[in-house]
Structure formats: C-alpha cells, structure tokens
KEPADO-255680 format. One line per field, with one value per residue: x, y, z of N, C-alpha, C in turn. Coordinates in steps of 0.05 Angstrom, whole numbers, plus 5000, padded with zeros to 4 digits. Layout:
! residues N
n_east <- X | ...
n_north <- Y | ...
n_up <- Z | ...
ca_east <- X | ...
ca_north <- Y | ...
ca_up <- Z | ...
c_east <- X | ...
c_north <- Y | ...
c_up <- Z | ...
! end
This chain:
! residues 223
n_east <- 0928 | 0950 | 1026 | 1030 | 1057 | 1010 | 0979 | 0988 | 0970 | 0990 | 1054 | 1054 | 1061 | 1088 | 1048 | 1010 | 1002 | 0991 | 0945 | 0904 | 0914 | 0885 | 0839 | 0828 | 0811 | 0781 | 0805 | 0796 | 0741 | 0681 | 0628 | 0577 | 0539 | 0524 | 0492 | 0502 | 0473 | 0472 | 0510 | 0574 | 0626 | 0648 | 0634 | 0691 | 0718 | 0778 | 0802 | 0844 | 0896 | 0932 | 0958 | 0955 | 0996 | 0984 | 0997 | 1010 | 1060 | 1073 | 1093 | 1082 | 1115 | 1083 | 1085 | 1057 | 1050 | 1046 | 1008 | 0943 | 0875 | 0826 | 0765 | 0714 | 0682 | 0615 | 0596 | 0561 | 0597 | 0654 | 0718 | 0781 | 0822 | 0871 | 0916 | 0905 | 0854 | 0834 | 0832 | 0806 | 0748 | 0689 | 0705 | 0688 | 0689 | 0701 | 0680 | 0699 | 0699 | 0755 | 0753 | 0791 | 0803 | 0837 | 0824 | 0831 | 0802 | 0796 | 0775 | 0747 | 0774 | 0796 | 0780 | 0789 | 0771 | 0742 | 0667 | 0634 | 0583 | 0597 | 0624 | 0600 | 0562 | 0584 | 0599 | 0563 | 0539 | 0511 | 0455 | 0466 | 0506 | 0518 | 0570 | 0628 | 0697 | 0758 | 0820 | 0893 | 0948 | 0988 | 0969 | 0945 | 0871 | 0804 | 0730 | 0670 | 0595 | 0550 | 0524 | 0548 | 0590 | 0564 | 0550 | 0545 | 0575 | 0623 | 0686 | 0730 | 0801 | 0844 | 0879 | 0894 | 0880 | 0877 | 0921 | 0969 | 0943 | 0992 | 1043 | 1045 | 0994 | 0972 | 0969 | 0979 | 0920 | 0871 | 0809 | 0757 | 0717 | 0676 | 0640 | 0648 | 0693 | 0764 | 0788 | 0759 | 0765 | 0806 | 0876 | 0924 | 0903 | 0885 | 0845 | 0781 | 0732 | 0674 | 0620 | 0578 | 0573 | 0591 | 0665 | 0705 | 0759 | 0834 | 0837 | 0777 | 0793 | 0821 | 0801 | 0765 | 0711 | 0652 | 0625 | 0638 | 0619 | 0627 | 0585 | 0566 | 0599 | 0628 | 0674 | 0706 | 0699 | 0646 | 0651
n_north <- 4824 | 4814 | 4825 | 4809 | 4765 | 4744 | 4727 | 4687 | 4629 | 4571 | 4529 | 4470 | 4412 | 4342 | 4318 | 4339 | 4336 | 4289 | 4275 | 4303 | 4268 | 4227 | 4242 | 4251 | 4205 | 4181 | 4156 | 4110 | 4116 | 4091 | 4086 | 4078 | 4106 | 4133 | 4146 | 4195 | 4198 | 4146 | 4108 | 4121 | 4123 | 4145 | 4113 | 4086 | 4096 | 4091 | 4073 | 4111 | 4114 | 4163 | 4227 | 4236 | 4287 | 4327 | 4378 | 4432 | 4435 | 4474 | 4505 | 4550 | 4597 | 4626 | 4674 | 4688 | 4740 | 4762 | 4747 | 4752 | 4752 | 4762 | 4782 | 4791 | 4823 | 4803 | 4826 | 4862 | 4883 | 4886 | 4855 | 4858 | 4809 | 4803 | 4762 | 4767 | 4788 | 4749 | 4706 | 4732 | 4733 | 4686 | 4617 | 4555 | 4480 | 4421 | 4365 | 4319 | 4285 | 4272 | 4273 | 4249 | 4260 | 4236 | 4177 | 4166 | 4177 | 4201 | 4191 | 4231 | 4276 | 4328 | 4394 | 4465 | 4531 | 4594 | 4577 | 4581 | 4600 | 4649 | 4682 | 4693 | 4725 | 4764 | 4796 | 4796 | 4784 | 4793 | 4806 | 4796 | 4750 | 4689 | 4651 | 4627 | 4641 | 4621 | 4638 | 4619 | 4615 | 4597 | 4615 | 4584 | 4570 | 4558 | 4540 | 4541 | 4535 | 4580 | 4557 | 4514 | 4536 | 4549 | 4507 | 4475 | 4446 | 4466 | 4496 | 4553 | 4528 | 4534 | 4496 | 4424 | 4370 | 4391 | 4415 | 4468 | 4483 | 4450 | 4475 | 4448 | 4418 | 4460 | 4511 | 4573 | 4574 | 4541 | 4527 | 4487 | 4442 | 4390 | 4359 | 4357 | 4339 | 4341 | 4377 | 4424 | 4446 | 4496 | 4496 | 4545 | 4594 | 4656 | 4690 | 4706 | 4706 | 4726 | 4722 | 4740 | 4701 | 4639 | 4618 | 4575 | 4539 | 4526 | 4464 | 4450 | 4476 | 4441 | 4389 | 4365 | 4362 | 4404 | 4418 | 4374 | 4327 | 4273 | 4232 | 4225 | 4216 | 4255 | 4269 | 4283 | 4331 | 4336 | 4344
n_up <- 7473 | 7543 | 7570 | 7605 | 7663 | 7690 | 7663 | 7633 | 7615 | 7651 | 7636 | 7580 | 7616 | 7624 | 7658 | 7651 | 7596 | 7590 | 7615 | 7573 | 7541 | 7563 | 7560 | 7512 | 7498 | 7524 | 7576 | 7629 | 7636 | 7662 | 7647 | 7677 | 7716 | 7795 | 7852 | 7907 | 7961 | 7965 | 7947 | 7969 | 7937 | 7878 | 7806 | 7777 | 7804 | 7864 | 7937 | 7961 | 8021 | 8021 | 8002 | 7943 | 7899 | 7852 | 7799 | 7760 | 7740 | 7781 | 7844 | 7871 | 7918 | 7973 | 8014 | 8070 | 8099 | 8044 | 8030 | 7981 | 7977 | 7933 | 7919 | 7871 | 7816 | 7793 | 7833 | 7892 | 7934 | 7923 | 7960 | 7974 | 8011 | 8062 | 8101 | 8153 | 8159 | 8124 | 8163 | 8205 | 8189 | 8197 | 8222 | 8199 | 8206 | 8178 | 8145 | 8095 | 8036 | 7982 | 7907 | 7854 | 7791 | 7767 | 7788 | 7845 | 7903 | 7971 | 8032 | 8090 | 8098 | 8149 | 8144 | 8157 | 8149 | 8108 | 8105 | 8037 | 8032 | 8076 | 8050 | 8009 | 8035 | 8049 | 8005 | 7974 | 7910 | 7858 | 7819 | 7767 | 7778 | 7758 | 7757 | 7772 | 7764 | 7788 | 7799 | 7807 | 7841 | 7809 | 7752 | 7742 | 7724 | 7732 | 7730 | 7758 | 7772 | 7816 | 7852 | 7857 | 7886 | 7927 | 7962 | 8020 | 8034 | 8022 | 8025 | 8024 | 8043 | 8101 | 8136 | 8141 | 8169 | 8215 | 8213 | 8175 | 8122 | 8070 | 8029 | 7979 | 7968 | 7963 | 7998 | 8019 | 8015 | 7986 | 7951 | 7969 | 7939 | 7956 | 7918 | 7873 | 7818 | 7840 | 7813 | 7803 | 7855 | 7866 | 7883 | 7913 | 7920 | 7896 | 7876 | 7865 | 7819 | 7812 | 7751 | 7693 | 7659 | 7626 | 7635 | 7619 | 7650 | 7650 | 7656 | 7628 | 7577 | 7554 | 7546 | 7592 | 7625 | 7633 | 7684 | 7711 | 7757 | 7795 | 7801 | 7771 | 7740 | 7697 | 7666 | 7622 | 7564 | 7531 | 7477
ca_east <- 0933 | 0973 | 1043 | 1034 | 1062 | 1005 | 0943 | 0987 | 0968 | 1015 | 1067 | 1048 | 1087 | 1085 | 1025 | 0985 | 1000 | 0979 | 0920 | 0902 | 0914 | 0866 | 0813 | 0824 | 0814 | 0765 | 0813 | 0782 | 0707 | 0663 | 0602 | 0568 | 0524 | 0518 | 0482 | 0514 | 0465 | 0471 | 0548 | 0600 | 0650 | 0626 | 0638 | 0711 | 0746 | 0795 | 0801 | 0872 | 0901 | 0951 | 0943 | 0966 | 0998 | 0981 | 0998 | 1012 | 1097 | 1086 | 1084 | 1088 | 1108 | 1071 | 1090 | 1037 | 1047 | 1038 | 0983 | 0916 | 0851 | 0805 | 0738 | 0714 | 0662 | 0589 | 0585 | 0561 | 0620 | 0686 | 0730 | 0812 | 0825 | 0893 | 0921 | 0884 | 0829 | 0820 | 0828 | 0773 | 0714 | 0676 | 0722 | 0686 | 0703 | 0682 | 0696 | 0687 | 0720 | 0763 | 0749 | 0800 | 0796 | 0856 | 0814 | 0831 | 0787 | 0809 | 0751 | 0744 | 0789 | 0778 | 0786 | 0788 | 0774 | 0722 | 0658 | 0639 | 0576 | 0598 | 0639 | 0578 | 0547 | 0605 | 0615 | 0538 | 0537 | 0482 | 0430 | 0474 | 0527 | 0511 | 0586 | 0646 | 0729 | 0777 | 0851 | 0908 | 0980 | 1002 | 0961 | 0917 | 0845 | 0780 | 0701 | 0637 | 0573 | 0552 | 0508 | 0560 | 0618 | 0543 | 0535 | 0543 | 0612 | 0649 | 0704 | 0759 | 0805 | 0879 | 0877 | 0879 | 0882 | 0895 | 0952 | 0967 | 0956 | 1027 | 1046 | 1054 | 0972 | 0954 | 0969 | 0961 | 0899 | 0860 | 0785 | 0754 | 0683 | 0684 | 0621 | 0657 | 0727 | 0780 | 0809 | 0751 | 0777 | 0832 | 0905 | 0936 | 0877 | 0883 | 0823 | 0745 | 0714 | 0639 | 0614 | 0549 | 0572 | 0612 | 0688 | 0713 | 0791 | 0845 | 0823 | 0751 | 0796 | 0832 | 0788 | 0756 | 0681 | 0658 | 0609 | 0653 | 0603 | 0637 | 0577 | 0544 | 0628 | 0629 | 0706 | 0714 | 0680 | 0628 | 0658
ca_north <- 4807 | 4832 | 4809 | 4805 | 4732 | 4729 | 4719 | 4682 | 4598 | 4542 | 4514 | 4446 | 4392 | 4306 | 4308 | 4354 | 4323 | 4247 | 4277 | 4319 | 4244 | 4203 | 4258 | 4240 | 4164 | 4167 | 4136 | 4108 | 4117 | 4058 | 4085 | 4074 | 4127 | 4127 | 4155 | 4207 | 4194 | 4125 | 4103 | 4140 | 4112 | 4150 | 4103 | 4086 | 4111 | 4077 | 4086 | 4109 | 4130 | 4178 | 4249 | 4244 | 4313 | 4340 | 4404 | 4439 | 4434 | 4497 | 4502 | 4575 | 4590 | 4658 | 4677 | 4698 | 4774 | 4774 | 4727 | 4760 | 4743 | 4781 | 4767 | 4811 | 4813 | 4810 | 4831 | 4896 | 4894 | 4876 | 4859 | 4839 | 4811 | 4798 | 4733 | 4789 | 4795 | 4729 | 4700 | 4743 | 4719 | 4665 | 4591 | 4533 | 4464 | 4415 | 4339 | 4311 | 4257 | 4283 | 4249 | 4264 | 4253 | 4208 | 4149 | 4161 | 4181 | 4196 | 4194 | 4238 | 4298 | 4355 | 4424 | 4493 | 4555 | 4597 | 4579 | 4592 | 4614 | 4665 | 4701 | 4703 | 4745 | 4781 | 4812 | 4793 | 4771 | 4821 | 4786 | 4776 | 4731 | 4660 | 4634 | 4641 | 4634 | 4614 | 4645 | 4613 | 4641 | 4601 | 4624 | 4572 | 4572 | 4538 | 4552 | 4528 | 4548 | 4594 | 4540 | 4494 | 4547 | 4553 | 4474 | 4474 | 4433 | 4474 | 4515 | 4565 | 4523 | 4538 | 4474 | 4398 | 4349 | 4409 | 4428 | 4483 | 4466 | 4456 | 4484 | 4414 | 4421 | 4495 | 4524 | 4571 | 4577 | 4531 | 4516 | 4457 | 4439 | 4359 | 4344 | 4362 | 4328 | 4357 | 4404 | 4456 | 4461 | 4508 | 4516 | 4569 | 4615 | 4685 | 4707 | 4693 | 4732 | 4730 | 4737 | 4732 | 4689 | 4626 | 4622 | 4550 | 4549 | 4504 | 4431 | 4455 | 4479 | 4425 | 4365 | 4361 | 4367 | 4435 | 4414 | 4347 | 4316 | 4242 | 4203 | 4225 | 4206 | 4277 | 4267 | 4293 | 4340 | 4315 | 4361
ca_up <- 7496 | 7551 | 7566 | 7640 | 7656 | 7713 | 7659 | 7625 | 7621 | 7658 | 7610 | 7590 | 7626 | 7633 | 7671 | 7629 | 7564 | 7590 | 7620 | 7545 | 7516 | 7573 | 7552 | 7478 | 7495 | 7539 | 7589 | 7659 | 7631 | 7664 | 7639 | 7702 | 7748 | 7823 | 7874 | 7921 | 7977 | 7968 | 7941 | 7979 | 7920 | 7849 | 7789 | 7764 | 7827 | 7882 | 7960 | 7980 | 8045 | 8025 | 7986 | 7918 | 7905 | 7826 | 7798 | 7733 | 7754 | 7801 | 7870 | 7888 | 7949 | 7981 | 8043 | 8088 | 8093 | 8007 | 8003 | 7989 | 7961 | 7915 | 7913 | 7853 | 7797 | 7787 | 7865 | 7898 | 7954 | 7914 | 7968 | 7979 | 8046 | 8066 | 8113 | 8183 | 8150 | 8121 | 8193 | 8220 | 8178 | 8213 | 8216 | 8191 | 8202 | 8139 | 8138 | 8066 | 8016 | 7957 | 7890 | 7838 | 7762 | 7752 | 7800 | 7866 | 7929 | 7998 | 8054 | 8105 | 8103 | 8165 | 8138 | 8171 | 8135 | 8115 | 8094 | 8013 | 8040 | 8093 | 8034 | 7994 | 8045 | 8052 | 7979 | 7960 | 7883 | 7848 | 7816 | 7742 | 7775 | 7752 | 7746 | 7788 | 7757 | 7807 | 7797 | 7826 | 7840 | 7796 | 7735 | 7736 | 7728 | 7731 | 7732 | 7770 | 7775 | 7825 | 7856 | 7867 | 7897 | 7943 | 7966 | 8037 | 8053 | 8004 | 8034 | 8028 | 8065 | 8095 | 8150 | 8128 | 8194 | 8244 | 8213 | 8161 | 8090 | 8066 | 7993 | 7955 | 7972 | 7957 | 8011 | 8044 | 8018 | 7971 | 7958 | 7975 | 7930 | 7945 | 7910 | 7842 | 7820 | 7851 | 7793 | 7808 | 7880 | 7852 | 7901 | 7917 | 7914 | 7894 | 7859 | 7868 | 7807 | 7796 | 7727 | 7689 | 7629 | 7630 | 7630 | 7622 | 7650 | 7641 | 7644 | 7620 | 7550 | 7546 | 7541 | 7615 | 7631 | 7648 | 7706 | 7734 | 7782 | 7803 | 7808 | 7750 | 7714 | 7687 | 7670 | 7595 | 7549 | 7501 | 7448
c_east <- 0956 | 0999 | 1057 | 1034 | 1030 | 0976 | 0958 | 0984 | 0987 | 1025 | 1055 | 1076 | 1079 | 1061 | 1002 | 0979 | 0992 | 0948 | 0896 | 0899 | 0892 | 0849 | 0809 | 0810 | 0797 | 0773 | 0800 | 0749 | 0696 | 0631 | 0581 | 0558 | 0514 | 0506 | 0495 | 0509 | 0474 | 0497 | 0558 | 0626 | 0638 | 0646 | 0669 | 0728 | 0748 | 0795 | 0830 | 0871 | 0918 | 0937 | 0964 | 0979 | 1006 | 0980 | 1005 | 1053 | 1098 | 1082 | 1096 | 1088 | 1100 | 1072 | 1066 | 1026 | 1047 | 1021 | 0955 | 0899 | 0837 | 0784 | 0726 | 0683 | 0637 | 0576 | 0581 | 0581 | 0640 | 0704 | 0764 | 0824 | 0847 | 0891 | 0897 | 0857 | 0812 | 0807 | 0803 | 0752 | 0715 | 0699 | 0703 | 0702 | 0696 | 0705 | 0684 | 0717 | 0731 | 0760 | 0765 | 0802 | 0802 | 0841 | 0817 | 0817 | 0802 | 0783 | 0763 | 0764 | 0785 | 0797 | 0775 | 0783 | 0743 | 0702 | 0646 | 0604 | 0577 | 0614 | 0610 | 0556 | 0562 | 0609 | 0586 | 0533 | 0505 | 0474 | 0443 | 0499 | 0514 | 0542 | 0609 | 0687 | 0740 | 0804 | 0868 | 0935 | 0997 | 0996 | 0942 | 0886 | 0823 | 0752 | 0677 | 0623 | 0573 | 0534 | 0522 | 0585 | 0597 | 0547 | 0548 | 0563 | 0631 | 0659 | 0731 | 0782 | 0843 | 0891 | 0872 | 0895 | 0897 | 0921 | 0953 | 0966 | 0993 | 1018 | 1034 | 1021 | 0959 | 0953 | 0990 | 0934 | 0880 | 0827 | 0779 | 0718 | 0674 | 0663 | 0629 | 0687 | 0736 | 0793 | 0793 | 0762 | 0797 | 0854 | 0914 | 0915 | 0880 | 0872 | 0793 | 0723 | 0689 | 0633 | 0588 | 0552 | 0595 | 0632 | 0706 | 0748 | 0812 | 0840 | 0799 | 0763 | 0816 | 0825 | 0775 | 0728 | 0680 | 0638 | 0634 | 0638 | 0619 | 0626 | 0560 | 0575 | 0634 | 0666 | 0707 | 0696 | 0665 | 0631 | 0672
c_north <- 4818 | 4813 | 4802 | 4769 | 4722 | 4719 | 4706 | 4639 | 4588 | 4544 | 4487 | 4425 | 4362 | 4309 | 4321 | 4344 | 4301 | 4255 | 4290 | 4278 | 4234 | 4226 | 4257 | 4213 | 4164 | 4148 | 4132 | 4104 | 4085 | 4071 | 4077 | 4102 | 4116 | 4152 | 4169 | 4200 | 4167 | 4109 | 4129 | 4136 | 4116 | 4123 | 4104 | 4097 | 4092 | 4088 | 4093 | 4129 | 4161 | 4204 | 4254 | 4270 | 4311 | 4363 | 4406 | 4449 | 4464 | 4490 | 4529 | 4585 | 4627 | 4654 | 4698 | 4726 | 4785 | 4758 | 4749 | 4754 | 4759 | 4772 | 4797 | 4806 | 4828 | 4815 | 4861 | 4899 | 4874 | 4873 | 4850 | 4841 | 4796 | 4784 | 4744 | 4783 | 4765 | 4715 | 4704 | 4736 | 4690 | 4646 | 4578 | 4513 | 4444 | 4385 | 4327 | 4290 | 4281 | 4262 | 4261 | 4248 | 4237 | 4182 | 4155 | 4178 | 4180 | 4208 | 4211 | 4247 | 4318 | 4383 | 4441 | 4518 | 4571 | 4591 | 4591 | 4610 | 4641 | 4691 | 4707 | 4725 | 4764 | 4809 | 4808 | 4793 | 4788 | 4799 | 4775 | 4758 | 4702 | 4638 | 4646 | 4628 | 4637 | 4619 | 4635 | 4626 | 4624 | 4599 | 4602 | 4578 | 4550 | 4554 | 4530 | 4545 | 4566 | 4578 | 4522 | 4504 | 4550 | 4534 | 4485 | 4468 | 4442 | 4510 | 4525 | 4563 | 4532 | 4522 | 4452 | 4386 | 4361 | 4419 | 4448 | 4477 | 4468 | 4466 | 4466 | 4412 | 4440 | 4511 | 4553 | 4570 | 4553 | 4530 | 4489 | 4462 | 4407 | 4347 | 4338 | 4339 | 4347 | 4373 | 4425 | 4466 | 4468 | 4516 | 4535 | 4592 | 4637 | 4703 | 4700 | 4704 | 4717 | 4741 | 4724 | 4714 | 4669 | 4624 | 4596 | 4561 | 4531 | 4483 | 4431 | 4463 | 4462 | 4391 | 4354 | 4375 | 4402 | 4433 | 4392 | 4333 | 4287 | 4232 | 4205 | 4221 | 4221 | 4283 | 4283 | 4306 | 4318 | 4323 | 4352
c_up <- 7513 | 7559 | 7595 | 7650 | 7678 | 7689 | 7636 | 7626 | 7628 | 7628 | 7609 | 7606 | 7623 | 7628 | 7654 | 7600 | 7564 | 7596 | 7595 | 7541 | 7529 | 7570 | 7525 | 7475 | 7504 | 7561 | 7614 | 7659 | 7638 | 7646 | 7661 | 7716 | 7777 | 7832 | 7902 | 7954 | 7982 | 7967 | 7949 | 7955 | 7898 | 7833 | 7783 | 7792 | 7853 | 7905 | 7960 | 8011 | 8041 | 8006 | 7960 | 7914 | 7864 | 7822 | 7766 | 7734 | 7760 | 7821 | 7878 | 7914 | 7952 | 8011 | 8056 | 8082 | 8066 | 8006 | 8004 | 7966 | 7954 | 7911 | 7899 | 7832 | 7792 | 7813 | 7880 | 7928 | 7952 | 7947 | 7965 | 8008 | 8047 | 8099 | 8148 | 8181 | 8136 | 8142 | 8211 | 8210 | 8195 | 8202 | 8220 | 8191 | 8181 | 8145 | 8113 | 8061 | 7989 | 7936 | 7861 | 7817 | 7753 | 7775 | 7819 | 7887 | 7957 | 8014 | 8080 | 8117 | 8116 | 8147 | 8153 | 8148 | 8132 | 8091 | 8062 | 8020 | 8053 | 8068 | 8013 | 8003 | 8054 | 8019 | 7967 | 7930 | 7878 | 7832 | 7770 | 7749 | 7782 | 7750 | 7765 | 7772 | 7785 | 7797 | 7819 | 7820 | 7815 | 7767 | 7721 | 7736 | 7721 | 7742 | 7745 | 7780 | 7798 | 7853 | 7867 | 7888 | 7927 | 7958 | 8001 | 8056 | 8028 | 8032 | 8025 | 8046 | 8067 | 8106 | 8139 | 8157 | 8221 | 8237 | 8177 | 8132 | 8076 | 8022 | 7970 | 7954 | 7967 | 7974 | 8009 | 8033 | 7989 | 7974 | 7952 | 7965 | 7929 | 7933 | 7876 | 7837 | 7823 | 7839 | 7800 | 7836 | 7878 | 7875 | 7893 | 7908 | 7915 | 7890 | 7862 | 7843 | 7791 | 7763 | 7713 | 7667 | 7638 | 7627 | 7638 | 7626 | 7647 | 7625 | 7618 | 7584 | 7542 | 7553 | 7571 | 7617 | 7635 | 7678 | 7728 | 7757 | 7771 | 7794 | 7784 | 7715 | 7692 | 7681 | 7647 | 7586 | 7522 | 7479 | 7432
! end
C-alpha cells in the first residue's frame, strides 16, 4: 500500500462515527417507498430552506490555478482539464432538489456547470466501463453506476444560485447526481475514473447503501 497521504481515507471524526452508529440501528428507516414522478418528498425526509453543510472535517481549499480534474479509466480519451479548459466545455444550467441521508431536502437548487453527459462524449467510456469512482481533494470517495453519473440533471457543477460554489459546499467544483442521496454527489472533485468492476467508497464501506436511491429509502447496506 502506498504511503502517499492522497489515497489515503479521511480520519474518522463526530460526524462519521454517529453516522457508522445510525447505519448500525437502522436510524431514520420508515420503511416506506415513494414515487419519484409522483412524491417530490422520498420517504423519511424533511423540507428545509437553508444548506446544511457536511463533510468528513476537511474543507480543502484549491485555488483555481491548481484545481484540475481527471477524467480517467475504462475510456478511450483519458483527459485532465484544468479551471480554461473546464470553462470551455459546453455550460449547463440544472434546477433540481437535494435529498440528503441524515433527513433533510432542499427544493430547487440552480446549478451551472458542465453537463455529466457532455463529458461522456468528451472522453467516451469503451464498452467495459460499467462503474464510475469519484475522488475528491480531500481523499474522499464514492461510486455509482455508470447509468446514474448518465441521468440527465446530473452535473459537474461549480455555480449554486448564480454565484460561485463556495468551499464549505465543494467548491470549486463538485458533482451534482440529485436523484441519488447526496453523498454520491462527491465535493471537491478531482478525479472521474471509469472502471469495469465495482468500487464501493467511503460511506458504501462503512455501513451505507451502495446504490442510495431516496424514494426507494436506499439509506444502509443490507449486509
């Protein structure tokens, strides 16, 4: 194993260890399924106005002229496009709800950035990438399908309400997948890598679903 601190896992802190215990307990579980089309509000979860701000106690700050993204893998045109270059791929705008794990929901958040699409036709995924890891700066990670990083209002965003994502949020750059709970949309985004075999990351090895769909109350592993 190497002894490079960047592949190496968060420390735990507070928030990680209560969230480890309400995945022991089964905490929050209604047992309840909804309807996406139909309930805007999945099972067990609250409206608020404001934006909670959860993290693994980092908040790395990257300054512009060092941030860059890697999009890598099971793809036949690896690229790494720096803050220029991110800029220049098509801008998408994307209004969606966030629904995050500990209960709470916030409706109808505008984001800027670019499409998860437009990168897919950018670096084109060869025919064994089924699974995509998400690296963040600050050595976090997390996994979803290849299917879901696909869906239509998911974005690589660096804008939340016209204004620049701030840090305390993932900025500059975070992805946004809002059909999932909000841990797969991984801040501070550094890495995109395609691969043909699954690679559960954080949450996913420490007692959290590996899919997470809301309305189907995908909160904890069944393991």
């Amino acid at each position: 194993m190497s002894d490079d601190k960047s592949e190496t896992p968060p420390s735990a802190t507070k928030l990680t260890r209560s969230k480890q215990r309400w995945a022991r307990e089964g905490r929050f579980l209604t047992g309840r399924t909804a309807r996406p089309e139909s309930e805007r509000l999945p099972p067990g979860q609250h409206v608020v106005r404001d934006w909670p701000v959860l993290d693994l106690g980092e908040q790395p700050a990257i300054a512009l002229d060092a941030w860059n993204l890697v999009i890598d893998g099971t793809v036949d045109h690896p690229v790494t496009l720096d803050w220029a270059a991110f800029q220049s791929e098509p801008q998408t705008a994307k209004t969606s709800d966030i629904h995050c794990v500990t209960t709470w929901s916030r409706y109808d958040n505008r984001w800027t950035g670019v499409a998860t699409r437009d990168l897919l036709e950018l670096v084109m995924p060869n025919a064994a990438a089924r699974f995509i890891v998400l690296h963040s700066y600050d050595r976090y990670t997390t996994n979803i399908t290849l299917e879901d990083f696909a869906s239509d209002d998911a974005v690589v965003a660096h804008t939340w309400e016209g204004k620049p994502l701030t840090r305390e949020h993932g900025g500059p750059v975070r992805l946004v997948v809002p059909h999932l709970y909000f841990w797969k949309s991984a801040k501070w985004l550094k890495r995109i890598e395609f691969t043909a075999e699954d690679a559960p990351g954080f949450w996913e090895v420490n007692g959290y679903h590996n899919r997470a769909d809301p309305w189907l109350e995908q909160r904890y592993s069944d393991d």
